[in-house]
N, C-alpha and C positions, 0 to 999 in steps of 0.2 A: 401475744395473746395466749391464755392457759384456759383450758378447757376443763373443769371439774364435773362428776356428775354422780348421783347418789342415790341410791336405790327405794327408799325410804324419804318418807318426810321426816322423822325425828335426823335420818342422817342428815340431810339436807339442811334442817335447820343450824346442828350442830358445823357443818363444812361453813356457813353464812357466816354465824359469828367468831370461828377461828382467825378466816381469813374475807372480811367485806368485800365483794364484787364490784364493780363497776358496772357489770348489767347481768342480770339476772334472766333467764328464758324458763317459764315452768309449763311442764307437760302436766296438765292436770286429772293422767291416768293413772294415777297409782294404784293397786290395789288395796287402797285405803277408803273409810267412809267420806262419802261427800263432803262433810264438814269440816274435815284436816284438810282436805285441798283447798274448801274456801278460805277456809281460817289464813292457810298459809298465803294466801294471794290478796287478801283483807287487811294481814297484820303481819306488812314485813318487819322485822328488826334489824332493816336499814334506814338512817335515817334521809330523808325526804328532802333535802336542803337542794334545790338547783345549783351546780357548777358556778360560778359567775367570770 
């Protein structure tokens, strides 16, 4: 297991699609406006496909 973690939602987005996760945990403290935490918890750019 690897552990990533980023300070920022733009970093965060950027670390996502370098390398895709397997599972994702978001703290939805940032000191950022409400809307970029929703957004980012709204609209991941993973895709959504169950395992099978």
């Amino acid at each position: 297991m690897q552990i990533e973690t980023a300070p920022d939602l733009t970093i965060a987005r950027q670390k996502i699609a370098q390398t895709p996760p397997d599972v994702i945990l978001l703290e939805l403290t940032f000191p950022a406006p409400a809307e970029d935490e929703l957004s980012m918890k709204a609209a991941p750019t993973l895709e959504d496909e169950p395992n099978a």
